[in-house]
Structures are given as C-alpha cells and as structure tokens.
C-alpha positions in Angstrom: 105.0 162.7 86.1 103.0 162.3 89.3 99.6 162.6 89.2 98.1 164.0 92.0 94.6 161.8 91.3 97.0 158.5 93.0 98.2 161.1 96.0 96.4 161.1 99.5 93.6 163.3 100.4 93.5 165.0 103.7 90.4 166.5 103.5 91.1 169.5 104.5 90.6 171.8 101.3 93.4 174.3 101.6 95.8 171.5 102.3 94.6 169.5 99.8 94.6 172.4 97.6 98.4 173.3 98.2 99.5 169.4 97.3 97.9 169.6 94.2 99.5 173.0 93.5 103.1 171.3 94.5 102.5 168.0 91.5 101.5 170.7 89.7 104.5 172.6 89.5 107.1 169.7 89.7 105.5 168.5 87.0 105.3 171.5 84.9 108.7 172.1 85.5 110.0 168.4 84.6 108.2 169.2 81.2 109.8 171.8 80.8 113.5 170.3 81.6 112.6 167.8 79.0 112.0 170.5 76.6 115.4 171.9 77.4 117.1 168.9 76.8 115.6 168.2 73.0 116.8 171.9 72.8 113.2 172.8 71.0 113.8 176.4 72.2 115.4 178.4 74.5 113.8 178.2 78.0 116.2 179.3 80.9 114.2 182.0 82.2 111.2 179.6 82.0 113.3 177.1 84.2 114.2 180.1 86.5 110.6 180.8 86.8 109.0 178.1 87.5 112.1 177.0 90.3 110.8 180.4 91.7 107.5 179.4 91.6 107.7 176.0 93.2 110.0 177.6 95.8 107.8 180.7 97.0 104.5 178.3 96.7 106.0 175.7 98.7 107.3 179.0 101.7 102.9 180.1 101.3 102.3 176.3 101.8 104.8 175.8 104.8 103.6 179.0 106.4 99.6 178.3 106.0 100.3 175.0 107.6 102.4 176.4 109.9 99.7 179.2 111.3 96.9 176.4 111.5 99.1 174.2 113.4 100.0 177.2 115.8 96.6 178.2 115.9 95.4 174.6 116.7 98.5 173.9 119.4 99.3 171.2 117.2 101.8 169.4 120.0 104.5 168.2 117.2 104.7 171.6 115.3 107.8 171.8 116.2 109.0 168.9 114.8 107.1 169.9 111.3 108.7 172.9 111.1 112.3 171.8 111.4 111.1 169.6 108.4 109.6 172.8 106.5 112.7 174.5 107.0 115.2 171.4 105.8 113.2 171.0 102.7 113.2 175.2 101.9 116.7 174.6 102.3 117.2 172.0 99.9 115.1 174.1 97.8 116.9 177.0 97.6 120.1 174.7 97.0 118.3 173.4 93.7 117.3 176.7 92.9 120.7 178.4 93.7 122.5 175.2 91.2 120.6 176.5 88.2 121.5 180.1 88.8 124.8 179.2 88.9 125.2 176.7 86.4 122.5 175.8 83.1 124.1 173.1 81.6 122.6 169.8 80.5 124.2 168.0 83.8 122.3 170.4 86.1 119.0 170.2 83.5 119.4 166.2 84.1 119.7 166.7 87.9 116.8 168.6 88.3 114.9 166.6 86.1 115.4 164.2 88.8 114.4 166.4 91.5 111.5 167.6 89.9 110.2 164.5 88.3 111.3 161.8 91.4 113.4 163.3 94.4 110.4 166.5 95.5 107.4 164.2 94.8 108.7 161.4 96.8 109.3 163.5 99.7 105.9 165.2 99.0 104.0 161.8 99.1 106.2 160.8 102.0 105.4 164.0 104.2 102.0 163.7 103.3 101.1 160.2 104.2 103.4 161.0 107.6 103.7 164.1 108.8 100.6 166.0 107.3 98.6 163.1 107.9 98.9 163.3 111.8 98.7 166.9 111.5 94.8 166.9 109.3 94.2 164.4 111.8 94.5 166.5 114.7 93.5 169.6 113.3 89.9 168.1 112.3 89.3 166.5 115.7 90.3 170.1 117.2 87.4 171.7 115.1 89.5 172.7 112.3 87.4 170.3 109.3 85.9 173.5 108.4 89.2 174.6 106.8 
C-alpha cells in the first residue's frame, strides 16, 4: 500500500486533494484484490466498482487540471494532456481485462497495477509533470486554488 503521508504536496488544495483520492482508491482496490484471492467472499462487482471508480476519478482529476492549466495558459499543457490521455488509456485497458476476464491471473495483474504499476506513475507525474504545472499556476496567481 502507498501511503499518501510519504507523497509530495503541491500545495494547491484541489490538487492535492485529487492525489490523495487516487492512493486512496488504488489502495482500496489492492485490498480488495487480496480479498479475492483468499477467496473470503465473492467480490467481482466490488472489483468492477472500484476499477470504475478509480477510472472516472482519475477523467474529474485529468479534466480539473486540465481547465486550470487552460485557464492559467500553462505553456506545456499540451504535453500534459497527451500524458492524461495515455494513462486514461491504459486505464480503460485494465478496466476492459477484468470485464473480460476474472480469473486469479488477471486478480494477480491488477494487484500489480493497483498496488505498484498506478502509484508509481502517480508519484512519478507528480514530482514531474504536476510539479512544474503547481509551480506555474501559483506564480500566475492561482495559490488560491
């Protein structure tokens, strides 16, 4: 599990808000593919759920980030948004693998995704990419955020 107390603040509060929501969920959602696996109860339309979940908060995270950036003419937004759009991508792809197929290889995949694979790219865009853009959107008058 990653815990979000060890993760970068950008201090900007909605940002900062929408990372925490992110460890959140992969977490939750690792737990919950460990649950699967000890086969305590059945909990494939938890899985599906929380997938969901991460997926559409991570589209309202994108986009808020997204409309700041715009509304800042943040000059590599761009750039951040072809990033926003690979990782949807590879989201849906996860998502899409346990629609089609439940079995304890794909539960062990995504445990992987969820517990290592997301929040390594997470911390990774974060101390990169969403760094430069807090920084930016702070010395444009956006710390009030």
């Amino acid at each position: 599990m990653v815990d979000f107390k060890y993760a970068p603040r950008l201090d900007i509060g909605f940002i900062d808000r929408e990372h925490q929501k992110a460890f959140d969920d992969a977490n939750a959602l690792k737990g919950l593919l460990e649950s699967a696996l000890e086969a305590s109860k059945p909990v494939a339309a938890d899985i599906e759920n929380l997938l969901q979940t991460l997926l559409s908060d991570t589209i309202n995270h994108f986009a808020l980030e997204e409309k700041q950036m715009r509304e800042y003419q943040f000059p590599a937004l761009d750039i951040h948004r072809k990033e926003h759009q690979r990782v949807l991508k590879w989201m849906e792809k996860e998502h899409r693998r346990w629609q089609l197929d439940q079995s304890v290889e794909t539960i062990v995949h995504l445990q992987h995704y969820a517990g290592e694979q997301f929040p390594a790219w997470l911390l990774n865009h974060i101390v990169t990419m969403d760094t430069a853009m807090a920084s930016y959107l702070r010395s444009h008058g956006g710390d009030a955020l």
